[in-house]
C-alpha positions in Angstrom: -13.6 11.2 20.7 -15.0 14.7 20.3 -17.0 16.0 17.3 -15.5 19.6 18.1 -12.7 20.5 15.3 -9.9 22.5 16.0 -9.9 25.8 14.1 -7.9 26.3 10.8 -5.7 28.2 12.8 -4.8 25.5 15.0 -4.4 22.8 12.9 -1.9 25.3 11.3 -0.5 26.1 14.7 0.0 22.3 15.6 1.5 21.5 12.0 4.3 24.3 12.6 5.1 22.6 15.9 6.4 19.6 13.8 9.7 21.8 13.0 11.5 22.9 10.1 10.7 21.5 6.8 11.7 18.0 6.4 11.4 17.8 2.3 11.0 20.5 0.2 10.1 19.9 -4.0 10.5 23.0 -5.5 9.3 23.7 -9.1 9.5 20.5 -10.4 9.6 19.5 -13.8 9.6 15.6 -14.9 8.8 14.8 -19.0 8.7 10.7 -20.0 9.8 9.2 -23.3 6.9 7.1 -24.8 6.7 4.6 -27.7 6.5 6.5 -30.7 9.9 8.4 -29.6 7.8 11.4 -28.5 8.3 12.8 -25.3 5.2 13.4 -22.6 5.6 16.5 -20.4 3.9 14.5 -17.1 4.9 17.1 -14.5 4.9 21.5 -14.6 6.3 23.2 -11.6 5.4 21.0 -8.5 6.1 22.7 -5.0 5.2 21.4 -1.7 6.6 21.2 1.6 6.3 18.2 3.6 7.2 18.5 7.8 8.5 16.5 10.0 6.1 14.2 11.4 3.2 15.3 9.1 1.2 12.9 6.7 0.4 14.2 3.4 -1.8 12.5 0.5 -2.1 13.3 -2.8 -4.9 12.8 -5.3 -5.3 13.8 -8.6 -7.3 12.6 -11.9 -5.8 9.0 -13.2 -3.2 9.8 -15.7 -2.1 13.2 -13.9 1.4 11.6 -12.8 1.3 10.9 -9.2 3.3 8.0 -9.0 5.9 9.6 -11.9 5.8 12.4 -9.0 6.4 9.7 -6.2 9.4 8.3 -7.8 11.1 11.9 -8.6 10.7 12.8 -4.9 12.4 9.8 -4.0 14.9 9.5 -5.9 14.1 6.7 -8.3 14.4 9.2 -11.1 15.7 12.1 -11.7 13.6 15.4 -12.2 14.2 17.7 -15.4 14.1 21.0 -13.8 13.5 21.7 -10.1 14.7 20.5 -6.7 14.2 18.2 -3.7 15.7 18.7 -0.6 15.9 17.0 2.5 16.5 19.1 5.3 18.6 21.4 3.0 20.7 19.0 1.1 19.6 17.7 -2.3 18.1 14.4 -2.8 19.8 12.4 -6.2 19.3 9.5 -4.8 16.8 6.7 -3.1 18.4 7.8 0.7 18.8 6.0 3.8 16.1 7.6 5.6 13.4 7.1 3.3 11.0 3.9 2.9 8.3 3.2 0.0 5.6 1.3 0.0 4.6 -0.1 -3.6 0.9 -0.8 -4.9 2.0 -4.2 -6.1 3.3 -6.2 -3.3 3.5 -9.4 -5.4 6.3 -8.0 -7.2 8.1 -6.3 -4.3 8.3 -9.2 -2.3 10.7 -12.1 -3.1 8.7 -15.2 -3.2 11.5 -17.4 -2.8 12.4 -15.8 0.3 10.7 -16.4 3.6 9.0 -13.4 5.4 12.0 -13.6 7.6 14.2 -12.8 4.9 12.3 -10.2 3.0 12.5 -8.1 6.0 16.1 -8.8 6.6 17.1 -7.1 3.2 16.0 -3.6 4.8 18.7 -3.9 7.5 20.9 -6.2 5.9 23.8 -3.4 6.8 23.1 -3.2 10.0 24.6 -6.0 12.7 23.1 -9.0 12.5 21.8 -8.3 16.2 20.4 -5.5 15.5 19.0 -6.6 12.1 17.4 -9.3 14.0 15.8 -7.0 16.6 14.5 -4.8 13.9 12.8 -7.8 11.8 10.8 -8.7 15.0 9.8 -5.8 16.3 8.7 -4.8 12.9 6.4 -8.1 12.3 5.6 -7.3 15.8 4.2 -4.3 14.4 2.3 -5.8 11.7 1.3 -8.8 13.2 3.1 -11.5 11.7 5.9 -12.8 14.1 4.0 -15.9 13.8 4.4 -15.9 9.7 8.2 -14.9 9.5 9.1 -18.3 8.3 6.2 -18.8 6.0 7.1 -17.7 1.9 4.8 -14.4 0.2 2.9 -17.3 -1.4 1.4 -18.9 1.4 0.0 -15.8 2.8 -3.5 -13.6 1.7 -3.0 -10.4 -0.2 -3.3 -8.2 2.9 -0.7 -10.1 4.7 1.4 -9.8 1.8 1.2 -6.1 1.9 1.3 -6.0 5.7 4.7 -7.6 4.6 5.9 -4.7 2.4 5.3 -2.6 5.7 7.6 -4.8 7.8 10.4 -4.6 5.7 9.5 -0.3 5.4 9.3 -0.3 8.7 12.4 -1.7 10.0 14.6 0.3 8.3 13.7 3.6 10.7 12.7 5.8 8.4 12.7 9.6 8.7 10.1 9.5 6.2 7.5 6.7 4.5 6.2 6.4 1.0 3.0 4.3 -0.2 2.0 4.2 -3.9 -1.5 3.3 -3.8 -0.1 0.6 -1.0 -4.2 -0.9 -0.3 -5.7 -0.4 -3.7 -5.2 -4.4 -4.7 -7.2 -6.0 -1.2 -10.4 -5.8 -0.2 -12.3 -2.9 1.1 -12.6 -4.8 5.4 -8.7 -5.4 4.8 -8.3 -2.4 3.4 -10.0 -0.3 6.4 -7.7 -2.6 8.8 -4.6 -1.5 6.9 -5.4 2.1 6.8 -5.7 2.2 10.9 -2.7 0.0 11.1 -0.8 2.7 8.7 -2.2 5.0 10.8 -1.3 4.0 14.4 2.1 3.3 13.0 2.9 6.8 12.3 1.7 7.9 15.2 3.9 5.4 17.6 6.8 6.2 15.3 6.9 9.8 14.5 7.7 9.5 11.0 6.2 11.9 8.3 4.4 9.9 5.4 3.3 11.1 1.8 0.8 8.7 0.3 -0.3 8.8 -3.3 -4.0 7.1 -3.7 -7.2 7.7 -5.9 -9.3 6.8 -2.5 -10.1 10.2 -1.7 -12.0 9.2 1.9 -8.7 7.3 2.6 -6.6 10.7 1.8 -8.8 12.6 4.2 -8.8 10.1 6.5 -5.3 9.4 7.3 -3.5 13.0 6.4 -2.8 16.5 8.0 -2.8 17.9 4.0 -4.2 16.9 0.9 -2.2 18.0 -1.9 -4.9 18.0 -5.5 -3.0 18.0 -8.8 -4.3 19.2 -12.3 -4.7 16.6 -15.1 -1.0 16.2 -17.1 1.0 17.6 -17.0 0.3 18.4 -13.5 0.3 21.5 -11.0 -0.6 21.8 -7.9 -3.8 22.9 -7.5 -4.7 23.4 -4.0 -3.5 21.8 -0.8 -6.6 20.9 1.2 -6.2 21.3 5.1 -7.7 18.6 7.1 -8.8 19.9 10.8 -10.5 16.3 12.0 -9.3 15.6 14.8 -6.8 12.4 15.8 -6.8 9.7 17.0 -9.3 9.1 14.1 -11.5 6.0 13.9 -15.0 4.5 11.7 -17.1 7.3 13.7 -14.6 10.2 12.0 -16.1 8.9 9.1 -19.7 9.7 10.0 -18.5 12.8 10.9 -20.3 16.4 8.7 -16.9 17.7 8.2 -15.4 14.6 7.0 -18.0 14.6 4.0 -17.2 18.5 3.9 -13.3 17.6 3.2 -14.1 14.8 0.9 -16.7 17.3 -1.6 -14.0 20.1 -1.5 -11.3 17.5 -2.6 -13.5 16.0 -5.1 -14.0 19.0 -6.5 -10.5 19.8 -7.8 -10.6 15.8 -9.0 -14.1 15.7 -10.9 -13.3 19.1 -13.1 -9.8 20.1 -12.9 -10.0 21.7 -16.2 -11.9 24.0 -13.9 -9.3 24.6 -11.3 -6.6 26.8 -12.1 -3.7 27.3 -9.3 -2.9 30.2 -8.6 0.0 32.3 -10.4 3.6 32.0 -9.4 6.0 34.5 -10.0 7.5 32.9 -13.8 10.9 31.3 -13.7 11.6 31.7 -17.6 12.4 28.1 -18.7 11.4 26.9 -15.7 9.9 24.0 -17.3 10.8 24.1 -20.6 14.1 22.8 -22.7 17.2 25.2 -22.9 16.0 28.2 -25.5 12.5 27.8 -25.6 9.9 29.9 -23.7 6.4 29.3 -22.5 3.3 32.1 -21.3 3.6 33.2 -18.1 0.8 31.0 -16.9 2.7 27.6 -17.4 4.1 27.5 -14.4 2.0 27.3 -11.0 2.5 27.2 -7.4 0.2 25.8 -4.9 -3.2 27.3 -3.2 -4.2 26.6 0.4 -7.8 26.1 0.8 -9.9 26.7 4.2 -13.2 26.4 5.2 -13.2 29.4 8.3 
């Protein structure tokens, strides 16, 4: 593999190639009732475009809303103010084309269910022939034909979570999910699952958005990094990464990988600091009916490049 990086241009070039937009959150808004009847503004104005075919991570400081922002996108919950569209039509719903990964694999598997049938439940719709076709290929994929008829219980936490991406990956999707999926295994299984999640997407073509605290992981698997502000969150830059693919442990050990990982960091470590730039104001953008906010309360995103 060569050291040389594309240019900034390039990398812009070759993301552009991936089409027209595949999802598109515009000014997003999401507030969470909390215990003492109070509610908690978690997200202010969140816009990002995600292409076809393009893997996206996003890191911000613990507590900024990431996975509250994962579930809006998806469809899990509804957003206050805002939009997201997939390829022009709004999503209200958890849609066909979309998978998700959880962080907790424990709880998204069935443990009285074999791996066989955990997998099934993505394409139980589909004819039984082809729902059996997908199940293998996708423990094919994963490596565990040779588990299907073993329960979650009987396997290690890795192969529980290379489990989760069986039954995500037989379903097709258009686009692919993960909420922290590697934070609960070790850091050799951990490395193991990143390439896998890696050479999946590649073989497949589909776009993922991955939501971690693991900032070497974002950089490591994505075209973007999107940073967000403490809560309620903005965007506060999206963070280009020109490495170039297929990437293995030696991208790693590469100067510009650490160069990607500071600039992230940065927006992480002091995002009091960190102010997105301005955005036109949508008066009660993100506020309730009849109430207004400064002009600076709303954000849209920066691109940041090293030339």
């Amino acid at each position: 593999m060569s050291d040389t990086c594309p240019s900034p241009a390039q990398v812009t070039a070759g993301l552009a190639a991936h089409g027209p937009a595949l999802l598109e959150v515009s000014g997003l808004c999401k507030s969470l009732p909390i215990a003492d009847g109070t509610v908690l503004e978690v997200s202010r104005d969140i816009t990002f475009t995600l292409r076809a075919g393009e893997f996206m991570s996003i890191v911000g400081p613990s507590g900024a809303g990431k996975t509250t922002l994962l579930r809006t996108v998806s469809g899990l919950i509804q957003p206050d103010r805002g939009s997201v569209m997939h390829r022009g039509q709004a999503v209200r719903q958890v849609p066909s084309w979309l998978s998700i990964v959880f962080q907790e694999y424990n709880k998204s598997l069935f443990p009285w269910l074999t791996v066989r049938k955990n997998v099934m439940l993505a394409v139980h719709s589909q004819p039984k022939a082809e729902a059996r076709q997908r199940m293998a290929e996708a423990l094919n994929l994963v490596g565990l034909y040779d588990f299907a008829d073993r329960y979650p219980w009987e396997l290690s936490g890795g192969m529980q979570q290379r489990v989760a991406l069986a039954r995500a990956m037989a379903s097709h999707p258009e686009l692919l999910m993960m909420d922290e999926p590697f934070a609960s295994v070790d850091a050799l299984t951990r490395a193991h699952l990143e390439n896998m999640v890696q050479r999946l997407w590649a073989e497949a073509g589909f776009a993922a958005l991955l939501v971690t605290h693991d900032i070497g992981e974002a950089v490591y698997l994505s075209d973007r990094v999107l940073a967000l502000s403490s809560r309620p969150s903005t965007v506060l830059a999206e963070i280009l990464v020109d490495l170039p693919r297929p990437r293995d442990r030696a991208t790693r050990a590469l100067p510009r990988f650490y160069e990607l990982c500071n600039q992230v960091l940065s927006y992480i470590e002091n995002p009091e600091e960190r102010e997105p730039a301005a955005a036109p104001h949508h008066p009660s953008a993100c506020s309730p009916a009849g109430t207004s906010r400064p002009d600076l309360s709303c954000h849209r995103k920066v691109v940041v490049r090293d030339d």
